[in-house]
N, C-alpha and C positions, 0 to 999 in steps of 0.2 A: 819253383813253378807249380809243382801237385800242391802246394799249401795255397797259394792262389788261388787256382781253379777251384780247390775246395772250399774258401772262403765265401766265392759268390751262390753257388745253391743257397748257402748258409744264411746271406745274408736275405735273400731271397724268398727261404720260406720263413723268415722271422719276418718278414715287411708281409706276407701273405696269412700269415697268423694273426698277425694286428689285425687287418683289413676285414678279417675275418670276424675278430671280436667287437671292433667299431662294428660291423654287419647286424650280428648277433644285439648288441646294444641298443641300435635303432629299432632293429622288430622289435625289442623287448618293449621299447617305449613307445611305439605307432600300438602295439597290443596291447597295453595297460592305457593308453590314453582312449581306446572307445573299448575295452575289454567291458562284457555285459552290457553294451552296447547302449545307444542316449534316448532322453525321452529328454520334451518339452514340460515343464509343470510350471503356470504362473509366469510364461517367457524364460524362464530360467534353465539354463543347458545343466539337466541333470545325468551322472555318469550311472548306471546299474550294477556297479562292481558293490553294492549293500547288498547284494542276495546270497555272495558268496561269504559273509558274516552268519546268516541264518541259517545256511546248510542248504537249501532250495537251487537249486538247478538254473540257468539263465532260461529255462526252456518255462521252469514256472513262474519268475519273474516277467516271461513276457506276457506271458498266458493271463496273468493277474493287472498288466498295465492296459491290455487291449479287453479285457474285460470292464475295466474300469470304462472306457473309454466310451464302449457300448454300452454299457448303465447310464452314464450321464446320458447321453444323445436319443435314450430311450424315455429319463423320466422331461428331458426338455421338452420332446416330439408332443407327449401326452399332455403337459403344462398348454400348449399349441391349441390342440386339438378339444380341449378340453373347453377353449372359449370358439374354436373357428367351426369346428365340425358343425355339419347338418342335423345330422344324422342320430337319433335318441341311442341306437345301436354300437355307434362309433365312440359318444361319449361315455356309453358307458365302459365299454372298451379301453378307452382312454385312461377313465378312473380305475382299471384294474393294473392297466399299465404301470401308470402312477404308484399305486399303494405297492406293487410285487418289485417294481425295480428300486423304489427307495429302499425297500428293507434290504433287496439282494446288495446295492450298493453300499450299504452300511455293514453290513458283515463282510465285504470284501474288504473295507478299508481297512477294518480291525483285524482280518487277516492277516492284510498287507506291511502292515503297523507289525504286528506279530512276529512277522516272516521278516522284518526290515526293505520290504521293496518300497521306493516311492512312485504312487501312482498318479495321473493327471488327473488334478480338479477342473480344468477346464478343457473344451473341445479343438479340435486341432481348426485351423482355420476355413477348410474347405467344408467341412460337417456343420460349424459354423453357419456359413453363408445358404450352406442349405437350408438351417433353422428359420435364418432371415427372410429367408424367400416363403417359407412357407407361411412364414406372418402376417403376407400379405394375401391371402389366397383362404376363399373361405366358402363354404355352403358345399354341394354337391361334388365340384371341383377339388375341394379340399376333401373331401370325405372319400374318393377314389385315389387321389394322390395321396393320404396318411396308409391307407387299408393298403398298397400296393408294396407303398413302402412297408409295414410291417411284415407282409411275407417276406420281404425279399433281404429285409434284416432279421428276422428270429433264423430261417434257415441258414446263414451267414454266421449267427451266433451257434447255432446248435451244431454245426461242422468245429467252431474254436472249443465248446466246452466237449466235445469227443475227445480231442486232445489233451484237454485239460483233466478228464478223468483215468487219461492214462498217465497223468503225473507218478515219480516215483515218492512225491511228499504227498503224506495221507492227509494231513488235514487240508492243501489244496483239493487232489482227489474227491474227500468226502464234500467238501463245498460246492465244486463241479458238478458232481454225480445230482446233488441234493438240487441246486439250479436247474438244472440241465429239465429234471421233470415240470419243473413250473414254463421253462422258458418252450420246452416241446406244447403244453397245453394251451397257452398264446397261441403257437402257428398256429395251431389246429382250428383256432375260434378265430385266427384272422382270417384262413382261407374260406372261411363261412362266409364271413362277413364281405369279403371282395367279390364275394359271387353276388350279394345284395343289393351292392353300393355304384354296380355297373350298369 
């Protein structure tokens, strides 16, 4: 009869130990399956588990895919503005735009490249439709709505590359730090210019 009774604990916590490692199994593969978490590139569902090959942290992986992201949508906006703007002030603006973020975006890729993260070449689709809209919208109109927008995006960027100079990878860091002073002297000459263009 005591071997009975003993049997069932027994068999009991052998079926609660299984249960337990099917448990364990499943996180394992719900967490490697979005581990470093997804980005869109070219429609393609890309996974960011490449950052953990370079040594870079998911934190500077991300730091480098939304920087990307803000490069492009920077030198589009200027491409825009460069044929809609009014404003002699705007486009030249525009043109500083243009020359400062293609260079930054090209050093970020060959970073990226570097580091092994992959970053998006193109804009997510909502950033998109804003570009679209501004295509249609030109002269003085358009010259308050880019200027507004450019405050309201450098200070946006200049809170993401704060963090990104506190990366614990130095050549992220020193790329960060090195941006950060170009991307701080934009605001500075945007909110100039929004005080002009109203």
């Amino acid at each position: 009869m005591k071997k009975i009774f003993l049997f069932f604990p027994v068999i009991a916590l052998a079926l609660s130990f299984q249960s337990c490692q099917t448990a364990d199994k499943k996180s394992a593969t719900t967490k490697d399956s979005v581990s470093g978490d997804t980005t869109m590139v070219n429609g393609n569902h890309i996974v960011g588990s490449e950052s953990t090959e370079s040594g870079i942290d998911e934190a500077g992986a991300t730091f480098l895919r939304k920087a990307a992201v803000g490069g492009i949508m920077e030198v589009e906006a200027a491409k825009i503005a460069a044929k809609n703007a009014k404003s002699a002030e705007v486009k030249d603006f525009a043109a500083k735009m243009l020359a400062d973020h293609t260079k930054a975006n090209t050093e970020l890729k060959a970073l990226a490249i570097k580091k092994k993260v992959i970053t998006p070449d193109v804009l997510p689709a909502d950033e998109q439709i804003h570009l679209d809209g501004m295509k249609k919208m030109t002269g003085a109109a358009f010259d308050k709505h880019y200027m507004d927008m450019m405050v309201t995006d450098h200070e946006k960027t200049i809170a993401l590359f704060k963090i990104g100079i506190q990366n614990r990878d130095q050549a992220i860091k020193t790329w960060a730090s090195n941006t950060l002073k170009v991307i701080e002297l934009h605001n500075e000459t945007a909110k100039k210019i929004v005080v002009d263009v109203k």
